[in-house]
C-alpha positions in Angstrom: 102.9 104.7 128.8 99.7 102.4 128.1 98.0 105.8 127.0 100.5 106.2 124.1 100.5 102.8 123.4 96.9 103.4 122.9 97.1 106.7 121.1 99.5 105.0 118.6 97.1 101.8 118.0 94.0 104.0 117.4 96.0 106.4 115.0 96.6 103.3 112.9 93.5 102.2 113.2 91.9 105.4 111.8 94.7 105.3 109.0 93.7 101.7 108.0 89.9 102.9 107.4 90.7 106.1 105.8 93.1 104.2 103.6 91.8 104.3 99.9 90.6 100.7 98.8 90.8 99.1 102.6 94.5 99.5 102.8 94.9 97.6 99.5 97.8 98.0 97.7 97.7 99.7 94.5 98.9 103.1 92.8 96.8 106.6 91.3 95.8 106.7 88.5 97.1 109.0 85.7 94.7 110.0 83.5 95.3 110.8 79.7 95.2 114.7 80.2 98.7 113.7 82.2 96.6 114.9 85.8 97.2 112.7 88.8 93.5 111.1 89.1 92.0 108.3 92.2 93.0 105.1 93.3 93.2 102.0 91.8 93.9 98.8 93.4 96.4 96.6 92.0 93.9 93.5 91.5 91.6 96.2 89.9 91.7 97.3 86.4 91.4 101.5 85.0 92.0 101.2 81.0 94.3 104.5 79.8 91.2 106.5 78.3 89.4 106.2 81.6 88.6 109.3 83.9 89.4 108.6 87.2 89.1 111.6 90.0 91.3 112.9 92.4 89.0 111.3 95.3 87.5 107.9 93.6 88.6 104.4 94.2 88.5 101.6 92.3 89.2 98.3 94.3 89.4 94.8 94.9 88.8 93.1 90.8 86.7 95.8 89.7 86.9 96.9 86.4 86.9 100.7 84.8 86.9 100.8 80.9 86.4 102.5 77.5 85.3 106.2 78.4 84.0 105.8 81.4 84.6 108.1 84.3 84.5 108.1 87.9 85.1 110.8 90.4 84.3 112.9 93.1 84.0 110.5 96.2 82.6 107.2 94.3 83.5 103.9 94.8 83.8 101.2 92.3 84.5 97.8 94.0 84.1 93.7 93.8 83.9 92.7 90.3 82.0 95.3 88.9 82.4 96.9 86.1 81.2 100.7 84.5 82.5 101.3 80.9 81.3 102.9 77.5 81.0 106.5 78.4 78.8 105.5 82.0 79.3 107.7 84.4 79.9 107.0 88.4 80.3 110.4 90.7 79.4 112.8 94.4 79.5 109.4 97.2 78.1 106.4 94.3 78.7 102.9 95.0 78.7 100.5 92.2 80.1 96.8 94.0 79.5 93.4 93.7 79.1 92.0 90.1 76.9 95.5 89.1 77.4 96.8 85.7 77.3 100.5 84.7 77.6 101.1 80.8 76.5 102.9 77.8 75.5 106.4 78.7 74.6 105.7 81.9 75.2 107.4 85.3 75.2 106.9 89.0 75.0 109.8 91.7 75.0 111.2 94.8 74.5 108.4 96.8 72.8 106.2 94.9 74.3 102.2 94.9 74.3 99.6 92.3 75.1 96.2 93.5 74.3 92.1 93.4 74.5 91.3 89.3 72.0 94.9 88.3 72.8 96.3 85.3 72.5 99.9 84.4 72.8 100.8 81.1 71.6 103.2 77.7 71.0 106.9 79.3 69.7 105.3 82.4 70.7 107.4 85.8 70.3 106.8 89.4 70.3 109.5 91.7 69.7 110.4 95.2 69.7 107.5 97.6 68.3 105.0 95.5 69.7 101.3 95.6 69.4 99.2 92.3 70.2 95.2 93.7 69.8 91.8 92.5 69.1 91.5 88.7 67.6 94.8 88.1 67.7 95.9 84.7 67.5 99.8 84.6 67.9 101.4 81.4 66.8 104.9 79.5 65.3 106.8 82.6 66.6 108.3 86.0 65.7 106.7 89.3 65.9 108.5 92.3 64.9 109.1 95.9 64.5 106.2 98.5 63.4 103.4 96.1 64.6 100.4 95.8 64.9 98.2 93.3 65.6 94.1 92.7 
């Protein structure tokens, strides 16, 4: 009996992390083409020309507008915000207050966070992590680096 009790507590426990946005609540997105797209917290915002993929998540207040599209595995989160025609996709994090616009674009596993702002045809790629009040703009980043 105390093994099943448990089994059962770990099963929910694995549920809980696997949960798109924590286990917030929320609803996924339908994107304008009419195709069932990625998560999107209640508290957090996907305007109707957005792209959002079947496996993204945007959580807690974050904010996805204009063109803007993320997908594949990314994860948009906090208060930040990615709009014009920016770009998050593969396992990106943008979080905190970060800002993704214009043209830009964030990949693989690259991470925007603290107040940066990434913006004009600017791209991060690789494992590169953009923090504090980086300004990025008009060139790709990649790699290890970091930047603040």
């Amino acid at each position: 009996m105390r093994a099943l009790v448990c089994l059962v507590l770990m099963s929910t426990s694995l549920q809980a992390l696997a949960a798109p946005c924590g286990g917030a609540a929320g609803d996924y997105h339908v994107n304008k083409n009419g195709e069932v797209g990625g998560f999107v917290a209640y508290t957090a915002f996907a305007g109707k020309n957005v792209y959002i993929g079947s496996g993204a998540q945007v959580c807690d207040e974050a904010r996805v507008f204009d063109y803007a599209q993320v997908t594949g595995q990314a994860i948009v989160k906090d208060r930040a915000q990615v709009f014009g025609e920016a770009r998050v996709y593969g396992s990106a994090k943008v979080y905190e207050g970060a800002q993704v616009y214009d043209r830009a674009a964030v990949w693989e596993n690259a991470e925007a966070y603290g107040e940066s702002r990434i913006y004009g045809i600017a791209g991060l790629k690789g494992n590169v992590k953009v923090y504090g009040r980086a300004r990025m703009f008009d060139a790709t980043y990649g790699g290890n680096a970091r930047y603040f």
